[in-house]
N, C-alpha and C positions, 0 to 999 in steps of 0.2 A: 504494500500500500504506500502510496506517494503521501508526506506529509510533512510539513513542517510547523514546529510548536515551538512556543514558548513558553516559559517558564521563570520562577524564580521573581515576580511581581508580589509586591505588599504593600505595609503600612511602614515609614520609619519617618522619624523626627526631621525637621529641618537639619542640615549638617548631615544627614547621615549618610549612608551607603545600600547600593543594593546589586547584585548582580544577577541581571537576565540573562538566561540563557536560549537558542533557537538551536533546538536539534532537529534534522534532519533522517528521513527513513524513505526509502525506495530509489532513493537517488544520492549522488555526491555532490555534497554542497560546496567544495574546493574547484566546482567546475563552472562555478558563477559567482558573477558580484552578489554581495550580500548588503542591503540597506537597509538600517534600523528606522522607523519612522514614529511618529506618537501621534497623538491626535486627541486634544482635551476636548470637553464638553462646550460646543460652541462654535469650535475652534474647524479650520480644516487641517488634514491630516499633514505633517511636516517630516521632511527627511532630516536627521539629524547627526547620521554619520554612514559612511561608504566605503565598504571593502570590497577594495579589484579583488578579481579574480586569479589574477598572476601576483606577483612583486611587485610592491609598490607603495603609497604610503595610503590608509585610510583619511579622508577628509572629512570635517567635522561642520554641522553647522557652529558658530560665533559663539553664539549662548550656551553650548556645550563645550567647545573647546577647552581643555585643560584640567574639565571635570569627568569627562566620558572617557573608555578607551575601549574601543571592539580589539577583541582577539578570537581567535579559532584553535581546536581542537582537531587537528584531521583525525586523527586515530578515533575519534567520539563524532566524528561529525557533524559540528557544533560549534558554533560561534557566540560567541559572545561580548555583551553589554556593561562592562564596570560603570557604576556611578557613585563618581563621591561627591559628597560636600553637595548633598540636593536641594536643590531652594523651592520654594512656595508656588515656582510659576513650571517647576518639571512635572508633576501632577498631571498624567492620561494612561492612555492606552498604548502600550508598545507594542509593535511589530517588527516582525522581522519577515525580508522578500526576497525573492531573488534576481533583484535587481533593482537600479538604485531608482528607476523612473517608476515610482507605483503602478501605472495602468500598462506598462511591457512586461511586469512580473509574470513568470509561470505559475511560482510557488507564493505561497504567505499564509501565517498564520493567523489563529484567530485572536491572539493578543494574548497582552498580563497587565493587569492592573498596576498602578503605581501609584499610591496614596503618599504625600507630605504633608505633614500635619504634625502642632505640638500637641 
């Protein structure tokens, strides 16, 4: 079965930490970009970091940058979303696709919640 999920969404404090994870099953995900995107209440859905699919460096949006870091797992195939230091305004739904332009995705999952809150 082809599927991609995420995982690893919750509740944590202002400042804190959380990491999601996107595993993949029926397919290899080292053989496409992978795009993190969130999408609040309101809001429309935003990319906020991109991994080629070769070497190279991931790009982050702004308001992420320095706080976010996608890494990957080949051997678990699975990529993943570090987030530290999360502020008031990171609070939606994260996905992960495969690929960085939402509507060219093959794959995507159906999200994880991301609550910040004191």
């Amino acid at each position: 079965q082809v599927q991609l999920e995420e995982s690893g969404g919750g509740w944590v404090q202002p400042g804190g930490s959380l990491k999601l994870s996107c595993g993949a099953s029926g397919f290899i995900l080292d053989y496409y970009q992978v795009g993190w995107f969130r999408q609040a209440p309101g809001k429309e859905r935003e990319l906020i970091a991109c991994m080629p699919s070769i070497e190279g460096d991931t790009s982050y949006k702004d308001s992420v940058k320095g706080r976010f870091t996608v890494s990957k797992d080949t051997a678990k195939n699975t990529v993943y979303l570090q987030m530290s230091n999360l502020e008031p305004e990171d609070p939606a739904l994260y996905y992960c696709a495969t690929d960085c332009l939402w509507s060219v995705a093959l794959y995507w999952g159906r999200g994880a919640q991301v609550i910040v809150s004191s």
